[in-house]
C-alpha positions as CSV (number, residue, x, y, z in Angstrom):
1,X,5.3,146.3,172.7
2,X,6.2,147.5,169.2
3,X,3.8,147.8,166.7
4,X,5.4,144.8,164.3
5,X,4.6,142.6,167.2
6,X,1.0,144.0,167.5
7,X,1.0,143.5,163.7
8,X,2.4,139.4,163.5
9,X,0.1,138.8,166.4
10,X,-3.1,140.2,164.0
11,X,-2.4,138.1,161.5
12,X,-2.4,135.3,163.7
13,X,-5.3,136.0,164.7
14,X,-6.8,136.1,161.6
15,X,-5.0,132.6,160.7
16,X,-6.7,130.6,163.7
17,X,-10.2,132.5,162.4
18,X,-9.8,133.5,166.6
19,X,-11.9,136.4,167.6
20,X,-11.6,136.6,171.0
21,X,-7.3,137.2,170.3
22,X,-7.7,139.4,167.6
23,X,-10.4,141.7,169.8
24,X,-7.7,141.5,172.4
25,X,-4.9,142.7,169.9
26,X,-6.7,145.4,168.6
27,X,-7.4,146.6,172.2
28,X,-3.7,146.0,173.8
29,X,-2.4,147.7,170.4
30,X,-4.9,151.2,170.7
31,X,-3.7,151.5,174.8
32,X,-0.1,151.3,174.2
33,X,-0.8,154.2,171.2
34,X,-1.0,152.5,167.9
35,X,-3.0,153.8,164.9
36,X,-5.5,151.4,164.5
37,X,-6.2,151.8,161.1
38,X,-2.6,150.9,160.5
39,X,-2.8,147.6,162.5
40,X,-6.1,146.7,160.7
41,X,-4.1,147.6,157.5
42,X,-0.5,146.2,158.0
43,X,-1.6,143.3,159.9
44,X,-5.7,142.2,159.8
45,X,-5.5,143.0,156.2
46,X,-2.9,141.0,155.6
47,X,-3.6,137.9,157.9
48,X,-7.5,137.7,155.5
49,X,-4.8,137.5,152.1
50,X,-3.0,135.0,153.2
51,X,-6.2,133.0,154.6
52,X,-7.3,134.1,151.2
53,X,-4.2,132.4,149.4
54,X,-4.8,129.5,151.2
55,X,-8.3,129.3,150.3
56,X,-6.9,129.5,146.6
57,X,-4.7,126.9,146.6
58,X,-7.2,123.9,148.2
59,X,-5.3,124.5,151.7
60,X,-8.4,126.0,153.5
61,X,-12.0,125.8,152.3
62,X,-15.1,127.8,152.6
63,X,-15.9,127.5,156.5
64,X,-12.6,128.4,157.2
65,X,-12.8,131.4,154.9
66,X,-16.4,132.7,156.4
67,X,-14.7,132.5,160.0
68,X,-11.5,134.6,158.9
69,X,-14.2,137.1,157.3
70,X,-16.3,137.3,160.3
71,X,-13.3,138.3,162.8
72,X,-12.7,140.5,160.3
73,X,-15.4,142.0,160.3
74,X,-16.1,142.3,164.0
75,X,-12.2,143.8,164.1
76,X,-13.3,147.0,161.2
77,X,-16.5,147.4,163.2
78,X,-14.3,148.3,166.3
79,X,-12.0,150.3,164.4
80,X,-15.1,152.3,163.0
81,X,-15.9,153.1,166.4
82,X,-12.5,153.8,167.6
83,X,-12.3,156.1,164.7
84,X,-15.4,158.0,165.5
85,X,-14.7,158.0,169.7
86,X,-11.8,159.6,169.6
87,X,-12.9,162.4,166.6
88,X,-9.9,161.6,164.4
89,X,-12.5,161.1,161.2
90,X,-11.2,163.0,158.3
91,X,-12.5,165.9,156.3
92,X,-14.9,164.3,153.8
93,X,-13.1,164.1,150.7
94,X,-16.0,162.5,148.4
95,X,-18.4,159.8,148.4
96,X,-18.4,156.4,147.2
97,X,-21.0,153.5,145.9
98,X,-20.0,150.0,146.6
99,X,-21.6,146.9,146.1
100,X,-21.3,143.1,144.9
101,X,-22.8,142.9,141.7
102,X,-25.8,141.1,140.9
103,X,-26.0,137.1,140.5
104,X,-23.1,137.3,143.3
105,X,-23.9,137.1,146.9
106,X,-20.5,136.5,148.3
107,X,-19.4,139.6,149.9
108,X,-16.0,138.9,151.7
109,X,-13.9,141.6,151.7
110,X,-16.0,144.1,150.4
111,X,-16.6,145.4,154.6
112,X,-13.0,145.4,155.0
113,X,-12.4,147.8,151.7
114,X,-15.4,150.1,153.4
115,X,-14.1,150.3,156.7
116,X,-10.0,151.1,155.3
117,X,-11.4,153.6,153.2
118,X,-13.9,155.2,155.1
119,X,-10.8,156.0,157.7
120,X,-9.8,158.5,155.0
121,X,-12.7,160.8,154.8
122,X,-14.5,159.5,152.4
123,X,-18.5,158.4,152.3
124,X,-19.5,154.7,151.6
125,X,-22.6,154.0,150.6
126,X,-22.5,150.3,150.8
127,X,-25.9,148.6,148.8
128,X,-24.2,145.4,150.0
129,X,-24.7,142.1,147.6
130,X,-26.0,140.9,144.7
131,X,-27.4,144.2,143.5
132,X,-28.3,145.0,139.9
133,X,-27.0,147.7,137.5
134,X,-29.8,149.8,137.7
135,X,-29.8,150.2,141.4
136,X,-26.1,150.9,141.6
137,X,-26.5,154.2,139.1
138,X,-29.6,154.9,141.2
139,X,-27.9,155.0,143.9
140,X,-24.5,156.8,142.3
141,X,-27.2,159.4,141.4
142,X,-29.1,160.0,144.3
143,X,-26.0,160.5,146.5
144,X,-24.3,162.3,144.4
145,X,-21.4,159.7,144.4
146,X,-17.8,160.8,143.0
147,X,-16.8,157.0,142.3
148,X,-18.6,154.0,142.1
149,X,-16.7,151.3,143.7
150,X,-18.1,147.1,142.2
151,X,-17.0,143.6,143.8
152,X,-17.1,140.6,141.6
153,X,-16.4,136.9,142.7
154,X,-17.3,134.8,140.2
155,X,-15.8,134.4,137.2
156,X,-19.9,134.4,136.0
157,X,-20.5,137.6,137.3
158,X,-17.8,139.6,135.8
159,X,-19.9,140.5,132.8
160,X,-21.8,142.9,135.7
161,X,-18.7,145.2,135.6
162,X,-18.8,145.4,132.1
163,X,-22.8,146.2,131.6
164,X,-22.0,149.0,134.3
165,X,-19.5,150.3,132.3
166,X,-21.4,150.1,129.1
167,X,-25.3,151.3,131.0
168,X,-23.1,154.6,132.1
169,X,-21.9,155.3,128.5
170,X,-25.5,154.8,127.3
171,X,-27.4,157.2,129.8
172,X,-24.4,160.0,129.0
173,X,-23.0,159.7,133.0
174,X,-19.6,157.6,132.3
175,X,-17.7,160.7,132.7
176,X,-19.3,161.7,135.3
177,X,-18.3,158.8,137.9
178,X,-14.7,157.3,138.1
179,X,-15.4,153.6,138.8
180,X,-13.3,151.2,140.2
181,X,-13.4,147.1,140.3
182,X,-11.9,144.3,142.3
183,X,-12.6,140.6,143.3
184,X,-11.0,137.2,143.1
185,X,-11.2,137.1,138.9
186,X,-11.0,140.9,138.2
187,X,-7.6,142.3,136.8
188,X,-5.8,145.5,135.8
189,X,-6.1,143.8,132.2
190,X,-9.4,143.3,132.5
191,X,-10.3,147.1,133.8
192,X,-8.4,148.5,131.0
193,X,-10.5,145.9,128.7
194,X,-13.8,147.4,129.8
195,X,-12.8,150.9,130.2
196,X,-13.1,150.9,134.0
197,X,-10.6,153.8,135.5
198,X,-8.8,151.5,138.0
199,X,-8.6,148.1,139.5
200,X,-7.7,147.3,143.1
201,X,-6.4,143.6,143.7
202,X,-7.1,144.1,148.0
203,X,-8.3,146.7,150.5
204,X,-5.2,148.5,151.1
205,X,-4.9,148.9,147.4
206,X,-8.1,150.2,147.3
207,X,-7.6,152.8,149.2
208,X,-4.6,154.0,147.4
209,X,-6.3,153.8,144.6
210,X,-9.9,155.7,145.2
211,X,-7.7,158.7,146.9
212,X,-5.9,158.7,143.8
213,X,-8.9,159.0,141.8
214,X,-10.4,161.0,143.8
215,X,-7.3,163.7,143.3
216,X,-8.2,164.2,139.5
């Protein structure tokens, strides 16, 4: 079977929020010698937009939405250990904070942007959701992070990105991390309002974008 097929069956998967099917693509798609990055890329990835463009337009609502995440999830967990099975991790390349600001506890997507971009060699610390400023530079600090990576889905929380932004300036360490933003509200307008060095709109982006940052 070719990998487009592998990849239109993924996202179906994803669209009937149907675990059992996408575990079963993922498996059929690693035996016949697929990447499985690139099907959790091309095609997972994709299937949780469009769910997520659904959910945008008043088409699918918020249980819908949790299911899609959860296959989701379970689908980047067996990738993960694919990935580590068959030794084909990648040189570490740097390290990265991420986490869902604080006042937000929605965390959907952030797993699938840690997963993609641990695939290419590079650390995530993940400090998971709703966690404050403070505790975000602690962490950059302690582990020595090269980019600090924040989620924001609510419109009310956006401000975090900006006092993160602003806290780094103020203890003398904002040229010391590249940071990067995403989430429902976040834009590249509203990066380059706040001074944060880049802006990913989904996972696959985000990887693109942290290697590139990463290459400066």
């Amino acid at each position: 079977m070719s990998k487009e097929t592998y990849i239109k069956e993924a996202i179906e998967s994803i669209m009937e929020y149907n675990e059992g099917k996408a575990l079963d693509v993922m498996k059929r798609a690693v035996a016949d010698g697929c990447d499985p990055v690139e099907i959790l890329s091309e095609g997972f990835s994709a299937g949780i937009r469009e769910v997520g463009d659904l959910f945008g337009k008043g088409r699918v609502f918020l249980p819908e939405l949790m299911l899609a995440a959860e296959v989701m999830q379970k689908i980047s967990a067996y990738v993960d250990k694919e990935v580590a099975a068959n030794g084909d991790a990648a040189e570490k390349k740097g390290t990265m904070i991420l986490a869902t600001v604080q006042g937000d506890v929605h965390d959907i997507g952030k797993g699938i942007v840690a997963s993609l971009i641990k695939t290419q060699g590079i650390e995530i610390i993940d400090l998971g959701r709703d966690v404050s400023i403070d505790d975000i530079i602690a962490a950059a600090e302690k582990y020595d992070a090269d980019i600090i990576g924040t989620s924001a889905l609510l419109t009310t929380t956006l401000g975090e990105q900006k006092k993160l932004e602003e806290v780094l300036r103020e203890k003398g360490l904002r040229d010391k991390y590249k940071t990067i933003l995403g989430g429902a509200p976040a834009t590249q307008r509203w990066a380059d309002r706040i001074g944060a060095d880049a802006y990913a709109e989904d996972a696959a982006e985000g990887v693109n974008k942290v290697l590139a940052l990463l290459a400066k």
